[in-house]
PyMOL Python script that loads the backbone (N, CA, C, O; Angstrom):
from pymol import cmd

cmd.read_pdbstr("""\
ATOM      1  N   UNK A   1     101.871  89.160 143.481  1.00  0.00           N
ATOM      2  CA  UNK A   1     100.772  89.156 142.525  1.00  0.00           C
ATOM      3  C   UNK A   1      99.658  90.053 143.055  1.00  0.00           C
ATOM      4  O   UNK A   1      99.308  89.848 144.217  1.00  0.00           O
ATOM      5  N   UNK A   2      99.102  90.940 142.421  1.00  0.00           N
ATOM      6  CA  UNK A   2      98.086  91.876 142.670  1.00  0.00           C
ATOM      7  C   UNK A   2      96.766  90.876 143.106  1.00  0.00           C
ATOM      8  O   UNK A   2      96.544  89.752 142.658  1.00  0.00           O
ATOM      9  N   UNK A   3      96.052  91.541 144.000  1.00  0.00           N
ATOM     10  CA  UNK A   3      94.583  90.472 144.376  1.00  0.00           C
ATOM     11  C   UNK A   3      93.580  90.354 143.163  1.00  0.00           C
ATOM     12  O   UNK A   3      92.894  89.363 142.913  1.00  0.00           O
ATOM     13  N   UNK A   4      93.616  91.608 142.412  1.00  0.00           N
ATOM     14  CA  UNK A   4      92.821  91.121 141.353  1.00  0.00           C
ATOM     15  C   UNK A   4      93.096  90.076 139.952  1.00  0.00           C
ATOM     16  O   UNK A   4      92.338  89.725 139.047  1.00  0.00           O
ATOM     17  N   UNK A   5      94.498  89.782 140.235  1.00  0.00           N
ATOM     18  CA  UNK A   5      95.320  88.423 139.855  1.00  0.00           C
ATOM     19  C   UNK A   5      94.425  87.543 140.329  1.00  0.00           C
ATOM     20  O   UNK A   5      93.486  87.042 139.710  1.00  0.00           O
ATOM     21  N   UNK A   6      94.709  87.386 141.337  1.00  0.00           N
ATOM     22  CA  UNK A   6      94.399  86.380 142.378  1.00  0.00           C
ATOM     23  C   UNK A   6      93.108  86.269 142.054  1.00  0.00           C
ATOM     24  O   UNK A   6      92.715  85.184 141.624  1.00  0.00           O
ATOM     25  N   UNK A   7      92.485  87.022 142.153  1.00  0.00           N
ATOM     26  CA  UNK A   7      90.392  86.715 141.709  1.00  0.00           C
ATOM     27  C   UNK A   7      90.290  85.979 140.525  1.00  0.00           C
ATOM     28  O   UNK A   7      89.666  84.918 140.500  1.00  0.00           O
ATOM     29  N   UNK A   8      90.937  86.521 139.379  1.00  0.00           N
ATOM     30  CA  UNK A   8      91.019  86.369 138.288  1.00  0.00           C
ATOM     31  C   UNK A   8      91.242  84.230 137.896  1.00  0.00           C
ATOM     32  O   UNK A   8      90.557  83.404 137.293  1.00  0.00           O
ATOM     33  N   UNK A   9      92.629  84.180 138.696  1.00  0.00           N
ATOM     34  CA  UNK A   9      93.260  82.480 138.763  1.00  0.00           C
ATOM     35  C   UNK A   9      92.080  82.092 139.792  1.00  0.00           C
ATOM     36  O   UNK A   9      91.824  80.953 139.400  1.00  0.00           O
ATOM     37  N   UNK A  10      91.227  82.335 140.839  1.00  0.00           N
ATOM     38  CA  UNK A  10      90.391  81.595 141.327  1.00  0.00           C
ATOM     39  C   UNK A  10      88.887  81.807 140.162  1.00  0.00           C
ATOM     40  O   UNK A  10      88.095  80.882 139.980  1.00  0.00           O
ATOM     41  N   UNK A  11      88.804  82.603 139.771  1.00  0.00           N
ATOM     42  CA  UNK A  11      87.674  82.616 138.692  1.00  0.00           C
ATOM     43  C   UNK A  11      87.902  81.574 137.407  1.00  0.00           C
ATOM     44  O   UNK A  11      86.984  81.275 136.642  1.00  0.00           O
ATOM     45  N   UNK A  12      89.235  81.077 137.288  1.00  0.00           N
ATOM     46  CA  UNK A  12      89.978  80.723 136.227  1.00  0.00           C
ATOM     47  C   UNK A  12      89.358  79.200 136.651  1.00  0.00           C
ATOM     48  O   UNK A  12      88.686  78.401 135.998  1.00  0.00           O
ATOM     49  N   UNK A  13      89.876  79.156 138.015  1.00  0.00           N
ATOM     50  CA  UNK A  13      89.637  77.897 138.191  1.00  0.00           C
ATOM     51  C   UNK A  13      88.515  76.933 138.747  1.00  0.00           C
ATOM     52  O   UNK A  13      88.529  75.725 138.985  1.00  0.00           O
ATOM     53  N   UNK A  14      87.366  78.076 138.887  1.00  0.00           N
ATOM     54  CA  UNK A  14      86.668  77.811 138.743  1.00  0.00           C
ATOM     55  C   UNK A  14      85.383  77.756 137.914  1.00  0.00           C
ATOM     56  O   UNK A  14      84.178  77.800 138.163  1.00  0.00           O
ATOM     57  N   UNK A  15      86.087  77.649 136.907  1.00  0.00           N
ATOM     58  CA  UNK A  15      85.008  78.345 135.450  1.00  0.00           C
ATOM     59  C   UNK A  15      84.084  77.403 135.583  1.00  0.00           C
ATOM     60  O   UNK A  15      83.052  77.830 136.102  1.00  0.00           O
ATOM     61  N   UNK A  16      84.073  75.680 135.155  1.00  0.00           N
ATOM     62  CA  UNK A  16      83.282  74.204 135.043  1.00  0.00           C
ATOM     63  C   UNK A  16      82.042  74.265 136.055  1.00  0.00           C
ATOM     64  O   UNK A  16      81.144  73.424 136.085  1.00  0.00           O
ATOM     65  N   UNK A  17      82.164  75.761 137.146  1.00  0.00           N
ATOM     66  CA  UNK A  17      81.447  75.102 138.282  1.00  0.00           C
ATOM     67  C   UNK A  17      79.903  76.032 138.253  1.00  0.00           C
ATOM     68  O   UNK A  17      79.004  75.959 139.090  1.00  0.00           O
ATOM     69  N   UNK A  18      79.945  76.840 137.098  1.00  0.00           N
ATOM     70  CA  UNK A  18      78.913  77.797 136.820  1.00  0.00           C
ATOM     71  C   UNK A  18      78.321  78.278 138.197  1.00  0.00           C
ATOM     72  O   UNK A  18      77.300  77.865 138.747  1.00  0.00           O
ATOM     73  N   UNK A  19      79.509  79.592 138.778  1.00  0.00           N
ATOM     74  CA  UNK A  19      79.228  79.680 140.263  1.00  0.00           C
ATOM     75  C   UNK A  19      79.710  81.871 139.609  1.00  0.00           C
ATOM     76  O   UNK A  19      79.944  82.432 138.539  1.00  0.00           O
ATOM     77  N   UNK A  20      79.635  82.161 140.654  1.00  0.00           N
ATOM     78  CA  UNK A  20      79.531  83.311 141.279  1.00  0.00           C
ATOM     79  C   UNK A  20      80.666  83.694 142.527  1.00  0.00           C
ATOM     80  O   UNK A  20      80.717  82.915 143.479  1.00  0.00           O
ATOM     81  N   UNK A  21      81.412  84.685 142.515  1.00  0.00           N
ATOM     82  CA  UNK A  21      82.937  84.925 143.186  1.00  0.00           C
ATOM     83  C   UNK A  21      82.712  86.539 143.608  1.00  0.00           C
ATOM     84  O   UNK A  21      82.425  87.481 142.869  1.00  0.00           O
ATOM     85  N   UNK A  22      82.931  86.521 144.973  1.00  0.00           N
ATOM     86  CA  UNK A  22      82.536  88.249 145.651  1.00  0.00           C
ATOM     87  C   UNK A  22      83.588  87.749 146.527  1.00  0.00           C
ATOM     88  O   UNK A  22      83.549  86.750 147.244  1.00  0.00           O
ATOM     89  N   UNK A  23      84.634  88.676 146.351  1.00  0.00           N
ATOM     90  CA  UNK A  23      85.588  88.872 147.663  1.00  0.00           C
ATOM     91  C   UNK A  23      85.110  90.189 148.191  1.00  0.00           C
ATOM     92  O   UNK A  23      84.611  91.163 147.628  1.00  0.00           O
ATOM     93  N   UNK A  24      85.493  89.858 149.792  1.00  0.00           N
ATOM     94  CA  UNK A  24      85.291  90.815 150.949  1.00  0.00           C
ATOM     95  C   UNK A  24      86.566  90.870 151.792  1.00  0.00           C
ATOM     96  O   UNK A  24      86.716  90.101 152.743  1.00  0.00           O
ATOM     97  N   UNK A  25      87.285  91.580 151.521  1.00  0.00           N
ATOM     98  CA  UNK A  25      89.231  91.431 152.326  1.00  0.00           C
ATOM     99  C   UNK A  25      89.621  90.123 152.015  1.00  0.00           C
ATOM    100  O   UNK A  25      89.923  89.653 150.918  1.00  0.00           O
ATOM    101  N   UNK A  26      89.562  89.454 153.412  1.00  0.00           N
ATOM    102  CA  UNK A  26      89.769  88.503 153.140  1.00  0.00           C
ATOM    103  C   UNK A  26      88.684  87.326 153.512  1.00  0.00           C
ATOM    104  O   UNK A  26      89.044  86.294 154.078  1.00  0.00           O
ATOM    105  N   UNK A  27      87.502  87.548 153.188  1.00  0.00           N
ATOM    106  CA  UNK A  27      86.317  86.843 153.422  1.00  0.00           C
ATOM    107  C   UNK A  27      85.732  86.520 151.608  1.00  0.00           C
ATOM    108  O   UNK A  27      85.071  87.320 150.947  1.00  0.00           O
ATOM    109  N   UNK A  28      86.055  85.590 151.290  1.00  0.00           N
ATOM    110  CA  UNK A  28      85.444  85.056 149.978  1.00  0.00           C
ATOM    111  C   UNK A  28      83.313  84.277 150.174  1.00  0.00           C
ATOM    112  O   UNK A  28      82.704  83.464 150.870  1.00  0.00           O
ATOM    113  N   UNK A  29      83.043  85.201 149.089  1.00  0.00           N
ATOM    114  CA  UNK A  29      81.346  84.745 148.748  1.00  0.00           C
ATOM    115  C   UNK A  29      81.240  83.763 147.570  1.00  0.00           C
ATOM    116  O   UNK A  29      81.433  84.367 146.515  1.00  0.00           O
ATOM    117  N   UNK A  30      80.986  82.389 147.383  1.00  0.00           N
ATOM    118  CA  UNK A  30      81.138  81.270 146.431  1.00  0.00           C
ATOM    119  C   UNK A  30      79.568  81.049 146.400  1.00  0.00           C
ATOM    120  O   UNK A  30      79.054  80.435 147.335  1.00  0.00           O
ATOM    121  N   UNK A  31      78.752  81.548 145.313  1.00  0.00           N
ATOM    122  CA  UNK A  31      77.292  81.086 144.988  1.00  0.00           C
ATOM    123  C   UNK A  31      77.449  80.126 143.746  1.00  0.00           C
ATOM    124  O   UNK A  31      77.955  80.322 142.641  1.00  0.00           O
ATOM    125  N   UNK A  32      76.943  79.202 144.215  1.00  0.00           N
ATOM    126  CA  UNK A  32      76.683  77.786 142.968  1.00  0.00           C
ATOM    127  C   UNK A  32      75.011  77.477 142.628  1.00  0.00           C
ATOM    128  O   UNK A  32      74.048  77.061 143.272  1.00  0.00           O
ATOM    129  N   UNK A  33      75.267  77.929 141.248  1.00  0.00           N
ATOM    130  CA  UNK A  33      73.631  77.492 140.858  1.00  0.00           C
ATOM    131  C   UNK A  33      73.368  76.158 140.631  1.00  0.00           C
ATOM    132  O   UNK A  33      72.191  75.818 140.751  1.00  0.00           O
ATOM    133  N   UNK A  34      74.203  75.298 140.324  1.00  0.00           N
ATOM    134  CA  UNK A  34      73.802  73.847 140.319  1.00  0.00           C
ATOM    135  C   UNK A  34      74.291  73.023 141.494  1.00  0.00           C
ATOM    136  O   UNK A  34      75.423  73.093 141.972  1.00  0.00           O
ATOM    137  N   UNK A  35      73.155  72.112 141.966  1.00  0.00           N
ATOM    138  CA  UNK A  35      73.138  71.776 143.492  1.00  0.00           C
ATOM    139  C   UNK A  35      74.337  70.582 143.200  1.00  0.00           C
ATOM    140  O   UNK A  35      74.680  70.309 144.350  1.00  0.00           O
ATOM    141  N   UNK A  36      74.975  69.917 142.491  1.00  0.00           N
ATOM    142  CA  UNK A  36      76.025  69.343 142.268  1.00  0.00           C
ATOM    143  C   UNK A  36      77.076  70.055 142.412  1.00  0.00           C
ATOM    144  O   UNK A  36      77.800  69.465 143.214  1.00  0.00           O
ATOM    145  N   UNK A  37      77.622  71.156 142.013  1.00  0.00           N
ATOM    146  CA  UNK A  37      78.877  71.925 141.900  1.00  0.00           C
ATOM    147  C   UNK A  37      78.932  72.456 143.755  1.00  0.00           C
ATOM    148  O   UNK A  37      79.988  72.632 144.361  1.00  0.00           O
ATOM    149  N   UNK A  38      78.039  72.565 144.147  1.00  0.00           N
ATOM    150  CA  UNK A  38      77.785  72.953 145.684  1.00  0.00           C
ATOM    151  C   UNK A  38      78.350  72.024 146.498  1.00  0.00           C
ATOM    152  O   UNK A  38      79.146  72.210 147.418  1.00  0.00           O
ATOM    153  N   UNK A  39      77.530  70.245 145.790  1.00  0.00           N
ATOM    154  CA  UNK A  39      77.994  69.562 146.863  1.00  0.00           C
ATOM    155  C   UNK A  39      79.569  69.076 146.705  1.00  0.00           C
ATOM    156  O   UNK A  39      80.191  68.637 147.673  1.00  0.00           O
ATOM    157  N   UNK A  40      80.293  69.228 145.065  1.00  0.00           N
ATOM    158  CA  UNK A  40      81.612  68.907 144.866  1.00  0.00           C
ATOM    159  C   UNK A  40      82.208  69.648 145.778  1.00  0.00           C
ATOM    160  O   UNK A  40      83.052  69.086 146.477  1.00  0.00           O
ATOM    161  N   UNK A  41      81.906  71.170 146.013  1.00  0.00           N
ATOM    162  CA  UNK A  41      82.637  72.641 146.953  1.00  0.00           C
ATOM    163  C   UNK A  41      82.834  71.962 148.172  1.00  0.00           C
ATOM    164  O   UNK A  41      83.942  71.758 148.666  1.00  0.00           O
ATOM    165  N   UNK A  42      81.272  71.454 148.872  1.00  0.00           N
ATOM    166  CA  UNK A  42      81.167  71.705 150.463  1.00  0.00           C
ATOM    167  C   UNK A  42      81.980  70.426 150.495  1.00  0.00           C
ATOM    168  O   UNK A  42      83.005  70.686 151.125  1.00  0.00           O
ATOM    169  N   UNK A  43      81.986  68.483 149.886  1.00  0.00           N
ATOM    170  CA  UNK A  43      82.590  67.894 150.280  1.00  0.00           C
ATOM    171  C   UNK A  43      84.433  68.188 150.197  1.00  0.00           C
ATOM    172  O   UNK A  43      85.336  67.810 150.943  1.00  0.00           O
ATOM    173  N   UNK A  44      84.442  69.008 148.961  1.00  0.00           N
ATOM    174  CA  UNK A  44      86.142  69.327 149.453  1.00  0.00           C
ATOM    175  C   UNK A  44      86.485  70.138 150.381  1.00  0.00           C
ATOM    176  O   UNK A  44      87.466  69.803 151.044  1.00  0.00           O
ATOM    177  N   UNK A  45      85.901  71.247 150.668  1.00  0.00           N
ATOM    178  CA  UNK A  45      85.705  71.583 151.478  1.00  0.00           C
ATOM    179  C   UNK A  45      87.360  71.875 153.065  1.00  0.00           C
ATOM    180  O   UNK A  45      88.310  72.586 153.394  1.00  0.00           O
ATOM    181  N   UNK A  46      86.674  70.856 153.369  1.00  0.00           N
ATOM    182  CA  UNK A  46      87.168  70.421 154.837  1.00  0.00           C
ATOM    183  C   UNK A  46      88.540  69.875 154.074  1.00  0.00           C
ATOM    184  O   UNK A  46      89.499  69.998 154.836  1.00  0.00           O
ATOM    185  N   UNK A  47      88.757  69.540 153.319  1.00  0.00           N
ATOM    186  CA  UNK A  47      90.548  69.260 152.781  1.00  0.00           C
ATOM    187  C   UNK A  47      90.940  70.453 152.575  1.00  0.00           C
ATOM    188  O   UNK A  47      92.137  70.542 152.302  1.00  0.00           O
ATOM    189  N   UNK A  48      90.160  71.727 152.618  1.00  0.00           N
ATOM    190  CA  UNK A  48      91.309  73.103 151.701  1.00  0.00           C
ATOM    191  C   UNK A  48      91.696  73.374 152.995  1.00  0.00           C
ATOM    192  O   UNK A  48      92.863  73.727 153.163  1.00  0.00           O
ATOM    193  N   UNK A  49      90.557  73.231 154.469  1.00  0.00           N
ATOM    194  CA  UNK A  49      90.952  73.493 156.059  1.00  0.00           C
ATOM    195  C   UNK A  49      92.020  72.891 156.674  1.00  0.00           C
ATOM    196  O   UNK A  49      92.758  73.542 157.414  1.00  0.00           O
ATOM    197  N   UNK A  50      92.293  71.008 156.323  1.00  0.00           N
ATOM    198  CA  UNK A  50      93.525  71.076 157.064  1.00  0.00           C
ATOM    199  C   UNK A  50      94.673  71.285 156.159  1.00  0.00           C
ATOM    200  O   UNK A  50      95.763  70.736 156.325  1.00  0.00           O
ATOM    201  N   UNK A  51      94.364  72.180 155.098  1.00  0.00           N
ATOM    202  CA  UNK A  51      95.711  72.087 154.196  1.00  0.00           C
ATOM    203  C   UNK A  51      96.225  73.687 154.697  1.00  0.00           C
ATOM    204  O   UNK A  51      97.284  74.250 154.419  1.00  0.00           O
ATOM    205  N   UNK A  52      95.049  74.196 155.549  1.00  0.00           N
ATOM    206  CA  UNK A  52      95.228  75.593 155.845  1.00  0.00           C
ATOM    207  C   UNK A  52      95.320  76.847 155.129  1.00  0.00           C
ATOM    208  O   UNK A  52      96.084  77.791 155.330  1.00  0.00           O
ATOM    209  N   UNK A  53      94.278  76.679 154.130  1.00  0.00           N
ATOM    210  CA  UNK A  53      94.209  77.349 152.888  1.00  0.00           C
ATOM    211  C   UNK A  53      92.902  78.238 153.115  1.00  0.00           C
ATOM    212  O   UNK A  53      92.772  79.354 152.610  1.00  0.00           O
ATOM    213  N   UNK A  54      91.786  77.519 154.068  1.00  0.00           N
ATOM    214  CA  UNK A  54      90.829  78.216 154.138  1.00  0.00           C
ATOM    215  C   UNK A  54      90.196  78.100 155.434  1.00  0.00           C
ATOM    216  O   UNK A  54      90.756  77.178 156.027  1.00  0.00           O
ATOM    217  N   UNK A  55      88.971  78.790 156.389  1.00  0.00           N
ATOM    218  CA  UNK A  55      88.401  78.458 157.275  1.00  0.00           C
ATOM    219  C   UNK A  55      87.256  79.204 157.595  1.00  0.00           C
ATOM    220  O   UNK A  55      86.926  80.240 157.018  1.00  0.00           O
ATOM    221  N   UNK A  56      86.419  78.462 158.878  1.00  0.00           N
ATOM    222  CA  UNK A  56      85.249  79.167 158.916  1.00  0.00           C
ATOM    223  C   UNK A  56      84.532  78.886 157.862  1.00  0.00           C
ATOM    224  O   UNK A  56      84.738  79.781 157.042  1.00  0.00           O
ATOM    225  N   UNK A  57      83.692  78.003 157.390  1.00  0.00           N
ATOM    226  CA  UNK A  57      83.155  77.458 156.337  1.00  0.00           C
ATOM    227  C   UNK A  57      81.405  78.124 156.701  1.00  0.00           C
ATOM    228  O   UNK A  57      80.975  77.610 157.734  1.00  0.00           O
ATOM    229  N   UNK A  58      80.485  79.043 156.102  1.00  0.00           N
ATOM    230  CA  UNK A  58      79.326  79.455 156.470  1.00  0.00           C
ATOM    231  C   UNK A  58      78.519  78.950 155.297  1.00  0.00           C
ATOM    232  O   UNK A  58      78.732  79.659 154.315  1.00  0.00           O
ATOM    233  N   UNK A  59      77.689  77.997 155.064  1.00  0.00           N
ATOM    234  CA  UNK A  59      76.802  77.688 154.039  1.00  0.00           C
ATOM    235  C   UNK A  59      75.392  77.736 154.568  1.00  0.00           C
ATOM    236  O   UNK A  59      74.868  77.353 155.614  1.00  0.00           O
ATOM    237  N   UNK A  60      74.700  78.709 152.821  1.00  0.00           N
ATOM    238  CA  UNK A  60      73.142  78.809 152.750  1.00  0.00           C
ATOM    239  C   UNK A  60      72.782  77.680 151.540  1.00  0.00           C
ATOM    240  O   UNK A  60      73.098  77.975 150.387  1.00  0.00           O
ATOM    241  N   UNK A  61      72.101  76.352 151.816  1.00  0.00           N
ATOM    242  CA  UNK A  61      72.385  75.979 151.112  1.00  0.00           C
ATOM    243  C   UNK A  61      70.783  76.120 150.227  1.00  0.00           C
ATOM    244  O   UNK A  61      69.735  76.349 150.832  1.00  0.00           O
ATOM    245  N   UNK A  62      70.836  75.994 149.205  1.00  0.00           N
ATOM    246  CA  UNK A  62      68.583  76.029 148.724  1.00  0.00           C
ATOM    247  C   UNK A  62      68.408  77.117 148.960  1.00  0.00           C
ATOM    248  O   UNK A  62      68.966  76.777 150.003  1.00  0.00           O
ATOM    249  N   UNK A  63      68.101  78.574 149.119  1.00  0.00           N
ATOM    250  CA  UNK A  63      67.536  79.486 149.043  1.00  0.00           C
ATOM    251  C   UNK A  63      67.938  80.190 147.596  1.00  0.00           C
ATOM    252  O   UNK A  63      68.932  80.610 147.004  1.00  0.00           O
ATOM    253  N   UNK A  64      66.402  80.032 147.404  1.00  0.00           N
ATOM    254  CA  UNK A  64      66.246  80.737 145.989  1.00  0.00           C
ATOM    255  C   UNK A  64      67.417  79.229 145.187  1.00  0.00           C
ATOM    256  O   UNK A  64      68.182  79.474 144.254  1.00  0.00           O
ATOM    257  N   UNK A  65      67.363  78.631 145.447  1.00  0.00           N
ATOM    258  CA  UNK A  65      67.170  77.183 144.835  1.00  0.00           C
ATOM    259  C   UNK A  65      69.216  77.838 144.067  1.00  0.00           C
ATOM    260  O   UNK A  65      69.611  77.848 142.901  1.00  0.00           O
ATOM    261  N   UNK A  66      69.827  78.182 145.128  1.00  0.00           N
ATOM    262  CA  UNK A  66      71.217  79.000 145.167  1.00  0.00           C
ATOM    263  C   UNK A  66      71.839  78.262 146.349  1.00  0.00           C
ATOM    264  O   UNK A  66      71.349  77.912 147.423  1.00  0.00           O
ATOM    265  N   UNK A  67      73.004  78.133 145.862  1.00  0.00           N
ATOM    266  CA  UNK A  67      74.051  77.320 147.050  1.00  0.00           C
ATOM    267  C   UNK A  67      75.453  78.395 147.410  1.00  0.00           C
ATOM    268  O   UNK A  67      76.410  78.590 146.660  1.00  0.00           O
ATOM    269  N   UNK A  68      75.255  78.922 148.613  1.00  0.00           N
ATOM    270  CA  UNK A  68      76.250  79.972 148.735  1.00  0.00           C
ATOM    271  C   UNK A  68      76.707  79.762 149.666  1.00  0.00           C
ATOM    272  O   UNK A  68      76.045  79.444 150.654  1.00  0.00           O
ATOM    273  N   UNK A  69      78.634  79.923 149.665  1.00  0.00           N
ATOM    274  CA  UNK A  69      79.434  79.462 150.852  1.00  0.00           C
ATOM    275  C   UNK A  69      80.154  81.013 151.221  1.00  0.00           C
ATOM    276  O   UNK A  69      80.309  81.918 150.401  1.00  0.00           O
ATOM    277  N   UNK A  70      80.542  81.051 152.669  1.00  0.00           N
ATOM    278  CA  UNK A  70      81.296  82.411 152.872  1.00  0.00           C
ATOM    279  C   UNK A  70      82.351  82.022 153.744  1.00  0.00           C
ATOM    280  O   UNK A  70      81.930  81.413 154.727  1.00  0.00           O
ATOM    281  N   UNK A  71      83.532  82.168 153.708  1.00  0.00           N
ATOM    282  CA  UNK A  71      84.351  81.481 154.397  1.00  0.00           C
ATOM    283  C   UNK A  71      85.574  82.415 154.081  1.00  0.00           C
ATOM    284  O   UNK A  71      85.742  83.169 153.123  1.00  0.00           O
ATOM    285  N   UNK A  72      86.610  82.075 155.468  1.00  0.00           N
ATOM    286  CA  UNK A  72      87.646  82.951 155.118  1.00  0.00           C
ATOM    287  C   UNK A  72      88.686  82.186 154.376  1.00  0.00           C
ATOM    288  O   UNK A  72      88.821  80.965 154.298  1.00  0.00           O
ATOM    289  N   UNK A  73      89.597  83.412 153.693  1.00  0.00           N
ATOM    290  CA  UNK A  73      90.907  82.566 152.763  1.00  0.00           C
ATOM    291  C   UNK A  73      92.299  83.109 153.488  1.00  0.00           C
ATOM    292  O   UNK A  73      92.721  84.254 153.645  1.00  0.00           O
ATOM    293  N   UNK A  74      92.742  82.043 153.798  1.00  0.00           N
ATOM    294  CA  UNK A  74      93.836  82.012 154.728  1.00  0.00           C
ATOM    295  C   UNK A  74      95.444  82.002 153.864  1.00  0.00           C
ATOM    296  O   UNK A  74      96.490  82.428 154.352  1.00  0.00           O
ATOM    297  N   UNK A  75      95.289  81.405 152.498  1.00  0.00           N
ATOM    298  CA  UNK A  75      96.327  81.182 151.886  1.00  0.00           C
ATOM    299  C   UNK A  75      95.719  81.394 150.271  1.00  0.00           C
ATOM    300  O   UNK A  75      95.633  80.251 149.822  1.00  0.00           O
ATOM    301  N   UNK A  76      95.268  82.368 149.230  1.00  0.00           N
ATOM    302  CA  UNK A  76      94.792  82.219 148.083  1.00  0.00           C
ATOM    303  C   UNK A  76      95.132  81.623 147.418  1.00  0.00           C
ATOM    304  O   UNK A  76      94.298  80.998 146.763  1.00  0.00           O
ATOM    305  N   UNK A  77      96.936  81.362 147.072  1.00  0.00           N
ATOM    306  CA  UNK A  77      97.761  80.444 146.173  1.00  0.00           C
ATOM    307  C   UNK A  77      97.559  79.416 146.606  1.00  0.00           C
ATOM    308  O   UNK A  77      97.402  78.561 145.734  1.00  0.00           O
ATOM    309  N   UNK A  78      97.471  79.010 147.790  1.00  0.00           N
ATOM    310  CA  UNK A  78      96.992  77.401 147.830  1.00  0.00           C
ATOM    311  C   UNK A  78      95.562  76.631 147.886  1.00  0.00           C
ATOM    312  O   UNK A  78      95.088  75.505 147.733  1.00  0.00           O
ATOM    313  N   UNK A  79      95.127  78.142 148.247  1.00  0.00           N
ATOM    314  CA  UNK A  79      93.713  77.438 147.901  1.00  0.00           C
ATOM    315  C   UNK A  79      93.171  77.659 145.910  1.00  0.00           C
ATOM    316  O   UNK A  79      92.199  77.047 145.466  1.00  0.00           O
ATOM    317  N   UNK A  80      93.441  77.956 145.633  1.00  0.00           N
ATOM    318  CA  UNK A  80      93.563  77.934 143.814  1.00  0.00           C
ATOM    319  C   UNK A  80      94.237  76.880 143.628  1.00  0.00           C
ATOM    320  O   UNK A  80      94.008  76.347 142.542  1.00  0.00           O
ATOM    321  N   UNK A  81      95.015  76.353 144.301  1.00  0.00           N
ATOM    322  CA  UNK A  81      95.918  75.264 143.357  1.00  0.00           C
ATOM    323  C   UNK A  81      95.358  74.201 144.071  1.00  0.00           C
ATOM    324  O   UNK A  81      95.264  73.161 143.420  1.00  0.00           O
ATOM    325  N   UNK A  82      94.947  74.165 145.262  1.00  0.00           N
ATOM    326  CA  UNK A  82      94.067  73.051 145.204  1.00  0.00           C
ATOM    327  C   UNK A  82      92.395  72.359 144.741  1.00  0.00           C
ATOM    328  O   UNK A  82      91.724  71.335 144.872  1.00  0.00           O
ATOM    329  N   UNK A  83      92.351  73.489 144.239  1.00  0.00           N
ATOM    330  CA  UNK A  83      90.745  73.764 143.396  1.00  0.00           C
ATOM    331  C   UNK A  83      91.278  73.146 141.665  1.00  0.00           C
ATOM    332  O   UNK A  83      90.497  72.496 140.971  1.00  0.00           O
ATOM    333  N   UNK A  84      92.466  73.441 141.278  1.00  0.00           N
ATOM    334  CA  UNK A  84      92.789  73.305 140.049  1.00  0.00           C
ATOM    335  C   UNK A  84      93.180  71.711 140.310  1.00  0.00           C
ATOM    336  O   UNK A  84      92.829  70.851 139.503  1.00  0.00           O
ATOM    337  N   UNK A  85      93.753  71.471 141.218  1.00  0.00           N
ATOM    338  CA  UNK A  85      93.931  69.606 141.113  1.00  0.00           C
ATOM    339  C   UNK A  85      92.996  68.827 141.546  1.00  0.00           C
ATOM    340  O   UNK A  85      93.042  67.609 141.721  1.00  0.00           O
ATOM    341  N   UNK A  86      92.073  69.616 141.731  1.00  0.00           N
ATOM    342  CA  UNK A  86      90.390  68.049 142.106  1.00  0.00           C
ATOM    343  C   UNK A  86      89.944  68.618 140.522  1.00  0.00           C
ATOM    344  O   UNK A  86      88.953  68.156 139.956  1.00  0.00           O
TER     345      UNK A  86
END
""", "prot")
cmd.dss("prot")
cmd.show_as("cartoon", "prot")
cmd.util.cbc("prot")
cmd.orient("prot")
C-alpha cells in the first residue's frame, strides 16, 4: 500500500477526533484541538507501545490551548487498526 494510503486510513480513522496529521518518515505529528480527544490519544496511548505499533511518545500539551503528540510509527497497519477498534 502506498504511504499516502496509509495517511489517508489513519486520517480516516481519525476523523471524530477533530485533530491535525503531519507525517515526517517515519515520525508522525497528531495536534488535537479539543482537550478531550488529547486525553482519549495520550491514555491509549501506551497500549499502541506494547502492541508495538508505536514509540517514543513526545507531548505539548496546552500551548495555544493545542494538544500535540510526536511519536514514532513502528507498524502503520497496526497502529490504524487499533485506533479504528477503541
Amino acid at each position: 500500500m502506498e504511504p499516502n494510503e496509509k495517511l489517508e486510513e489513519l486520517k480516516e480513522a481519525l476523523k471524530d477526533r477533530n485533530c491535525s496529521i503531519e507525517k515526517h518518515s517515519s515520525v508522525m505529528e497528531v495536534t488535537f484541538e479539543r482537550t478531550e480527544d488529547a486525553d482519549w490519544f495520550e491514555s491509549i496511548f501506551e497500549d499502541y507501545q506494547r502492541e508495538s505499533a508505536v514509540s517514543c511518545l513526545m507531548s505539548m500539551r496546552g500551548a495555544n490551548a493545542r494538544h500535540k503528540f510526536v511519536f514514532n510509527v513502528k507498524d502503520m497497519d497496526k497502529f490504524i487498526k487499533l485506533l479504528e477498534e477503541e
